[in-house]
N, C-alpha and C positions, 0 to 999 in steps of 0.2 A: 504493500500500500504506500510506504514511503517512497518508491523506486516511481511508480505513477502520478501522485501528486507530484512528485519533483522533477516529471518529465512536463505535466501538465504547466507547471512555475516558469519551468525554462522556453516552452511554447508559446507560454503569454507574454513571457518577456520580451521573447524573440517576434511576434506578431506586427506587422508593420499600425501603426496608427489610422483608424477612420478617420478620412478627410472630410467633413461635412462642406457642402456648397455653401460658398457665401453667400446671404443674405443681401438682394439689392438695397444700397443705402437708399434711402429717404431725402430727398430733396425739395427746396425751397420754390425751385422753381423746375419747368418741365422744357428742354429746347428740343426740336422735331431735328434737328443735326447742328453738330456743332457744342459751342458753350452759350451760356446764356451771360452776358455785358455785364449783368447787375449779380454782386455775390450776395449769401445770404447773410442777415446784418443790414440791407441799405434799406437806407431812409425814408426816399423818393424817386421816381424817376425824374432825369436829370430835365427833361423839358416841361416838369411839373415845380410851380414856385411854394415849399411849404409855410411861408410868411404871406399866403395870398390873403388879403381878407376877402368875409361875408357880406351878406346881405344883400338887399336892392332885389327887384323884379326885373323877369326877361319876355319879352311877346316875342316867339317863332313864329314862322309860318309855313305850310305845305300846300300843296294841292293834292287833291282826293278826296277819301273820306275814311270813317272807320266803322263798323261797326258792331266790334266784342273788344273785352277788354280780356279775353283768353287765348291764349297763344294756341292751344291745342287741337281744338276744331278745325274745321275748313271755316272761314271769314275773313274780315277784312281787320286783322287792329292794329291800333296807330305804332307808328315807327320808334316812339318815346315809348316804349315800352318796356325796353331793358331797364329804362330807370328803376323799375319796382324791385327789381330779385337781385340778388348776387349770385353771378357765376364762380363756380368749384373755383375756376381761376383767370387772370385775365390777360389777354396779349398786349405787348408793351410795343407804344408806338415809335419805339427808332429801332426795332428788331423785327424779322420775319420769324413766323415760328414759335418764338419763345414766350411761355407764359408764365406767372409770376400768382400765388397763393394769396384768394380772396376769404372763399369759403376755408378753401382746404389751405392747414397752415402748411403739411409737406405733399409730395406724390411717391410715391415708389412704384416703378417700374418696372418685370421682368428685364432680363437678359436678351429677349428675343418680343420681348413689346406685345407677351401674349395676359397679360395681365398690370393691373394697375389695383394700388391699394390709393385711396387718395383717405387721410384724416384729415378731421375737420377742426377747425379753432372751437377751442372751448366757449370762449366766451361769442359765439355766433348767435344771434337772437333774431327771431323774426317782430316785426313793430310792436306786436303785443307781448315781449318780452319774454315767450315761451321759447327755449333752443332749437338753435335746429341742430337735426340729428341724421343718422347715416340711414334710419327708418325713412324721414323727410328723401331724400339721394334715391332710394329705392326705391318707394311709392312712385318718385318723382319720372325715373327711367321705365318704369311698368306702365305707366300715363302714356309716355310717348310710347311706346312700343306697341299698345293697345290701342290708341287713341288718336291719336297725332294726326293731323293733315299731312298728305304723304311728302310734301317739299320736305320740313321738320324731321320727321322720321328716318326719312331720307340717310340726314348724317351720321347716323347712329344703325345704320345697315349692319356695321363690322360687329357689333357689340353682340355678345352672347348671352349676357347675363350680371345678373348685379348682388351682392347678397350684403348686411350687414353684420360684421365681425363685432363689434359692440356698437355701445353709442356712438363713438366719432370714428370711426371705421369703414371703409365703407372699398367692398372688392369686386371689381370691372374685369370682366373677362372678353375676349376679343376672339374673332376668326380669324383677322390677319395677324401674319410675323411679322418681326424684324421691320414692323413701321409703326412710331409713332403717330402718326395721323392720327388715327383714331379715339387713340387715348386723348389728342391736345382738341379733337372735336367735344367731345366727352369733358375736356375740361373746360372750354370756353362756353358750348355753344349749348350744352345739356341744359332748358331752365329749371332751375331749382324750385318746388313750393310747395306750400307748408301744406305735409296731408290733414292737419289738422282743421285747419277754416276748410278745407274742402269737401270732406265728408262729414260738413256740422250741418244742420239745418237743413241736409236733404240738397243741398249742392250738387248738380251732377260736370264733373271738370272736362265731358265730353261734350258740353254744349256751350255755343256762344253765352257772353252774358255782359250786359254795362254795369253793373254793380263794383264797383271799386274792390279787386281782390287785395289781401294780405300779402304783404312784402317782405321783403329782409334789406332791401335797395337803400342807397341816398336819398332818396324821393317818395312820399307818397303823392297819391290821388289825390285835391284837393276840390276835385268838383270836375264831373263831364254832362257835355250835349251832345251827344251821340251824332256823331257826322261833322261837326261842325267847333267847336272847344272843349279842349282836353286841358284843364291847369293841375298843377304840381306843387308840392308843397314839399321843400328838404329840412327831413328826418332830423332834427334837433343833437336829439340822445344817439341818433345810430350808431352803431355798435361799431363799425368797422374805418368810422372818421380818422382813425390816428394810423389805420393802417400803411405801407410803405406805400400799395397803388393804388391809396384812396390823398395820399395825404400834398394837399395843394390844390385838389381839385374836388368841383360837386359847391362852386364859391357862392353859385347865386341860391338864394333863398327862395325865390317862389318862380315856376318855371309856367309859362303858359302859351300852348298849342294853337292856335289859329287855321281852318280848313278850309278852302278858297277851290274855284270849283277848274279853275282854270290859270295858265304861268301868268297871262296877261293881264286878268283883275290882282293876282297877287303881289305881282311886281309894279304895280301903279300902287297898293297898297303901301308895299314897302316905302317906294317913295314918298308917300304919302307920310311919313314916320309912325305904320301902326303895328310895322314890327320890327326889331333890331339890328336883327344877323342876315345873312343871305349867302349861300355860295349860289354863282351862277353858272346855269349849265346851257344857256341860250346864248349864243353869239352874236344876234341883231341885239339881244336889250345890252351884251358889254361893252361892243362898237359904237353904240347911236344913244340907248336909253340912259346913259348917266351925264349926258350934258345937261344937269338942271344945278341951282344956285348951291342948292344944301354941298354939292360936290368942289364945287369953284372955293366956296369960301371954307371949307374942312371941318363942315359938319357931317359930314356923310364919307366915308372913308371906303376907298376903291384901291383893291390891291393884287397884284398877284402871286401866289405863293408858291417856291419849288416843293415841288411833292414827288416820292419814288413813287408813290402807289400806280401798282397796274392798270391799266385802263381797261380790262374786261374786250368782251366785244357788245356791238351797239350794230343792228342794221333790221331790213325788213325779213320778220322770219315766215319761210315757206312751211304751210302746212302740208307736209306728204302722208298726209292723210287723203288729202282730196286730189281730184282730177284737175289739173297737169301736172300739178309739182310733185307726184310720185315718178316723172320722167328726169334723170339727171340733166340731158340735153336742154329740155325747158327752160331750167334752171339757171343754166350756164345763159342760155341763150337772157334771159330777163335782165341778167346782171349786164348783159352789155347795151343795154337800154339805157341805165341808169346812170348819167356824167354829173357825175360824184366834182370835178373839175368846176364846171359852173356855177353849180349849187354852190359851191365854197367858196368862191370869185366873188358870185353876185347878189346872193344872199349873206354868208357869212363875214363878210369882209375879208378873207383869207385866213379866219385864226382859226382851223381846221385841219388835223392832220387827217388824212384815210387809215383807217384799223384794216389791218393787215394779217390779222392773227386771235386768234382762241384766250391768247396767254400773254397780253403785253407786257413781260418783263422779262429783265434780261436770265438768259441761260433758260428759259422755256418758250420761245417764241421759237417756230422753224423761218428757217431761211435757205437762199441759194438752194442745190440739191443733198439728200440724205446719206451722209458719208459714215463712215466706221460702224460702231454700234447701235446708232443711227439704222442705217438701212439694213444691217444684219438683223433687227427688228423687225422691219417690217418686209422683208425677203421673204416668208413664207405667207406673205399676203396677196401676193402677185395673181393677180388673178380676180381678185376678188376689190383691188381699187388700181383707181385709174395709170394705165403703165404708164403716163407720160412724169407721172409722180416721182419718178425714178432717178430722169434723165432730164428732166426741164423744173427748173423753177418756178414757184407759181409766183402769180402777177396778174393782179386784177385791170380792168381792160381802161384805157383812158382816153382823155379828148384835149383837147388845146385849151378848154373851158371858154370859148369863144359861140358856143351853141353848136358847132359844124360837128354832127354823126353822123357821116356818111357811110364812112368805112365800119364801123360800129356798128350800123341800123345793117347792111351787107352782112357782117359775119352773123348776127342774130339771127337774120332770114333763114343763111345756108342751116344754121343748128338747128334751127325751128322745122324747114322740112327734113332732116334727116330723122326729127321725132316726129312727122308724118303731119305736120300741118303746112297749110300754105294760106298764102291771099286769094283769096275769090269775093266778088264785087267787092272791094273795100274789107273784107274783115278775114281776119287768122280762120283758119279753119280745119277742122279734123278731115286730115283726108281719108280715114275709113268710114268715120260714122258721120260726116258730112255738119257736126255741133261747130259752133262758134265757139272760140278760145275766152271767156268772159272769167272773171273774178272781182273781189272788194279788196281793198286796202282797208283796214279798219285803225281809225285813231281815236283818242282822246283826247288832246290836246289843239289849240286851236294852233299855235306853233307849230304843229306838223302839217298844216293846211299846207304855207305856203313853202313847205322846203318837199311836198309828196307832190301837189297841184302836177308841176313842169313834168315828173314821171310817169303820172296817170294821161298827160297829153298827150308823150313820146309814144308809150304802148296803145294809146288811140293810134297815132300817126299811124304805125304797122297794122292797124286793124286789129288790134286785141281788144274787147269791151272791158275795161279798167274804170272802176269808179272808187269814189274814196266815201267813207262812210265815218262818221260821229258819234260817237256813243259817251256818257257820262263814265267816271269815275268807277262809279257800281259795275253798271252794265259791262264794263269793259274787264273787270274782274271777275265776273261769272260767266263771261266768254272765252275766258284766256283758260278760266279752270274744264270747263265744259268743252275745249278744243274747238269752239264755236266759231269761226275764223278762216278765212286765203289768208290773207296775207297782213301782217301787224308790224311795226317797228317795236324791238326789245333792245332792252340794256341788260345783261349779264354781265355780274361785279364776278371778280375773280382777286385771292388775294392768298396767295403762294403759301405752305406749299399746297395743289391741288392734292383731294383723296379719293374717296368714296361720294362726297359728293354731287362728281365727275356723271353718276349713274344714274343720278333723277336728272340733269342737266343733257345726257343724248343717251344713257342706255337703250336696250330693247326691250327692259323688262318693265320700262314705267312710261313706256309708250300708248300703252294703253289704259294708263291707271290716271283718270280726271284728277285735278289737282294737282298732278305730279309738271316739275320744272322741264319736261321733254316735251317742249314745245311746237318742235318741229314734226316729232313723231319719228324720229329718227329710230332705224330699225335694220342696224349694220352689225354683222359677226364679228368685222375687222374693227369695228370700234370697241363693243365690246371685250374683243380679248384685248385690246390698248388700254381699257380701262383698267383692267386686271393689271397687267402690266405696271400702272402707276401707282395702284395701291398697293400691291406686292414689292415696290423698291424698297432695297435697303439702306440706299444714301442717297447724296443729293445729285450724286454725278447719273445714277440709273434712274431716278426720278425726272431727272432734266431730259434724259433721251427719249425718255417714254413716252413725257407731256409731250415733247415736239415733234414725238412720233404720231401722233395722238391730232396735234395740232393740224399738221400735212394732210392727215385724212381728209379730215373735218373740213379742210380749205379746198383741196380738191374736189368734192363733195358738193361745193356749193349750196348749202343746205340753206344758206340765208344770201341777200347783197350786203354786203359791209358798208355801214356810215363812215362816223366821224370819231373823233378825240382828241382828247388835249389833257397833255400830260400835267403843267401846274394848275393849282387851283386858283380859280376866282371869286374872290370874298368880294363882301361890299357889308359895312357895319356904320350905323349911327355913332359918333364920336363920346363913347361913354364907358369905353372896357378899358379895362390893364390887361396885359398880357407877359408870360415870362420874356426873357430875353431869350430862349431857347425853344425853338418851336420845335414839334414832332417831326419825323421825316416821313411816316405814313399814316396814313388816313386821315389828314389832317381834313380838323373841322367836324367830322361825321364819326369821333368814337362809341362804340357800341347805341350806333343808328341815331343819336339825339340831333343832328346834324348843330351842332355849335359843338366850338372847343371846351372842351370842359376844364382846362386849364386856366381858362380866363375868368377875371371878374369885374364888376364895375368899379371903375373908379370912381372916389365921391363929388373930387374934385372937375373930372371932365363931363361928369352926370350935369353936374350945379351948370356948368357954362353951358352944356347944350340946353339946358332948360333955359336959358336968359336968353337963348338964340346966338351962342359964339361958338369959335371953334373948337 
């Protein structure tokens, strides 16, 4: 027995050691690659002033309308609406990518980004002083997954599941590896809210509602008119005022909404001094509308700001749902109708670029032809998109901006009969079933009257029956959601890095789901697996060849005509704000949708002179 225990001794002793897996640490902040600028310990973000003072009132204005003040439905609610909740966490604006602990004080994140633990700050409170908890997190990710309008839902595709490990605990499980995306969707874009006011008094969180819900935000509700004024009142006691990415900002005291049914009542408005702030996104009112007095003498303050932020794409999208624009040729052929050149001459004054791409920024934008990893990507696509993709660059078609299509209105024709239509007496026509080639443009805006008008004449000139049609606000949202629609001008925002997304924006599988952001009804294999592609990267270098893999498609494809852009912004403000010395380098103006800088505050001093009538 002694000879065995003492063989047993020397076996153990000799036994190499269990190595246990490390344990991913816990971090302050979450970056999608790379490091993140600010360590843990700071302060503020640097283009946030923490010595800002408070007070004073702000009038916004929009055009549209709203109609629920619940995110989760299918409906329309106002854009100020992040103000009410805190997000898990939030993206900091002079970094791509990297988010920074609101709700949640750390994140930790698998090894391969197939999990996330996000805890929550203890002292996290919702307005009526009850915590929020990792229950709240979980209720709140079963809402969306259940319930959500599918755009919403949409971003939270990857997520598997949610459970709470205790109170402030709270564990995100993912389909996808080796990509953060998912997890920093999850962190920013998850809304957080209190299960408790929502399942009190018979609440049901899958229907619209105007009742002012319970928050955790900077701001509450301080009174709504449903379609028409939304005002805001900032949170006194809230819990999260001294935080690093709260602190310097959130300065004004009482925030109030204004809904204008159209650009043109609201920017005579503005002029008018019956709201504040303004970025502009019309190039006749930046050119022409601010030669009025308040401007000359520096009561009304016009600026232009460099901004990185990508410019999205912006053009008339083709529904290939319906008859013609399920023919690529059509397609192509419309966009050479369109002199993108004049409209920018003679309408815009020339401060117009043309969008060129899916993904304006740099390192996801394709250009010239697809080289290296690049086209080794898309090589087993061959077949399935257009082989000049390969070997030619694309380049959308132009004019002199002089009016003269000659050579334009020519190549259209040849495209047009090769998809089987031609001219007979005066109009486009199907040469098997002998129909007339007719459609609507559909807008809302009276501003698109006169930049769509010159387009709807040209495809008259060729005999296409093209008419433009006007719809309100509403209507024009239960159109876009009900795929009700030829032909509509859209803005698609896009703000790096792309993920999942990608798949309510041109999947095939949300082509068919009302409400879903597949506008076009895009319904391509080669897209699809591109999609996969960009959400399955594991860094920034196969992420970038993917998107512009992705992008080339998309451009070949012709699935829309491409507008306009402009990379800095254009403000225009009543002379009454302080602002840091240090501005944002992206998304200035518009953080989390309020569309003003939330960095700035009134000064009391430049308030007092505008009210005397000075500068």
């Amino acid at each position: 027995m002694r000879v065995i225990a003492a063989l047993l001794l020397a076996l153990a002793i000799a036994a190499p050691a269990v190595v246990r897996a490390q344990e991913p640490a816990a971090s302050h902040a979450l970056a999608l690659f790379g490091q993140p600028k600010y360590p843990a310990g700071f302060t503020h973000f640097d283009y946030a002033d923490p010595d800002a003072p408070k007070g004073g009132s702000l009038v916004l204005s929009t055009v549209g309308t709203f109609d629920t003040l619940n995110v989760i439905p299918i409906g329309t609610p106002p854009r100020s609406l992040d103000l009410l909740n805190d997000s898990l966490m939030v993206e900091s604006q002079d970094e791509s990518g990297v988010y920074y602990g609101r709700l949640a004080e750390s994140v930790t994140v698998a090894d391969d980004a197939s999990w996330a633990i996000f805890t929550l700050r203890p002292e996290a409170r919702w307005h009526d002083g009850v915590p929020v908890t990792a229950a709240d997190v979980v209720w709140s990710w079963e809402t969306v997954r259940d319930k959500a309008e599918p755009f919403l839902k949409s971003f939270f595709r990857d997520v598997t599941g949610a459970e709470a490990l205790d109170d402030r605990r709270v564990r995100f499980s993912f389909a996808s590896r080796n990509s953060r995306k998912a997890v920093g969707q999850v962190a920013n874009a998850l809304p957080i809210l209190p299960k408790h006011w929502w399942t009190a008094n018979g609440r049901d969180v899958g229907q619209n509602t105007v009742e002012p819900p319970l928050g955790s935000g900077p701001y509450r509700i301080a009174s709504v008119d449903p379609g028409r004024t939304l005002a805001w009142e900032r949170v006194a006691d809230y819990w999260g005022r001294d935080l690093p990415v709260n602190r310097g900002q959130w300065n004004v005291d009482r925030i109030r909404y204004d809904y204008y049914r159209d650009r043109d009542t609201e920017f005579e408005a503005f002029k008018g001094g019956n709201s504040d702030f303004r970025q502009e996104f019309t190039s006749l009112f930046w050119a022409t509308g601010y030669d009025i007095p308040a401007v000359r003498d520096g009561r009304l303050i016009r600026a232009e700001i460099a901004s990185e932020d990508p410019r999205g794409m912006q053009g008339y999208f083709f529904n290939l749902r319906r008859t013609p624009f399920s023919d690529p040729k059509v397609r192509e052929a419309l966009g050479w109708l369109y002199d993108f050149e004049w409209v920018n001459k003679t309408l815009f004054s020339g401060l117009y670029d043309r969008l060129g791409s899916y993904f304006n920024a740099e390192g996801f934008r394709s250009s010239g032809v697809p080289e290296g990893e690049e086209r080794a990507l898309l090589e087993p696509f061959r077949g399935q998109v257009p082989d000049a993709l390969f070997d030619t660059p694309f380049a959308l078609p132009k004019t002199d901006g002089g009016g003269n299509m000659r050579d334009n209105i020519r190549t259209a024709l040849r495209l047009l009969k090769e998809a089987g239509w031609e001219q007979r007496d005066g109009l486009m026509t199907n040469i098997a079933t002998g129909e007339p080639m007719r459609f609507e443009i559909l807008i809302d805006q009276a501003i698109y009257e006169r930049v769509t008008q010159p387009f709807v004449e040209r495809l008259r000139q060729v005999g296409i029956q093209a008419s433009l049609r006007r719809v309100d606000a509403a209507q024009m949202q239960k159109r876009q959601q009900a795929f009700d629609y030829d032909v509509m001008p859209v803005a698609l925002a896009f703000y790096p890095p792309p993920g999942s997304e990608l798949r309510n924006y041109f999947g095939s599988g949300e082509a068919g789901i009302e409400g879903s952001a597949n506008l076009m009804g895009i319904r391509n294999p080669a897209v699809d697996a591109l999609i996969d592609k960009v959400t399955a990267a594991r860094d920034l270098s196969s992420l970038q060849v993917a998107t512009r893999a992705l992008d080339r498609v998309l451009l070949w494809n012709n699935y829309l005509i491409p507008q306009w852009g402009k990379a800095d912004a254009w403000v225009a403000y009543w002379n009454r704000f302080g602002q840091p010395k240090t501005q944002p380098s992206h998304r200035f103006g518009d953080p989390n949708g309020i569309a003003f800088p939330s960095t700035w505050w009134i000064d009391p001093a430049k308030d007092a002179a505008l009210k005397r009538g000075g500068g």
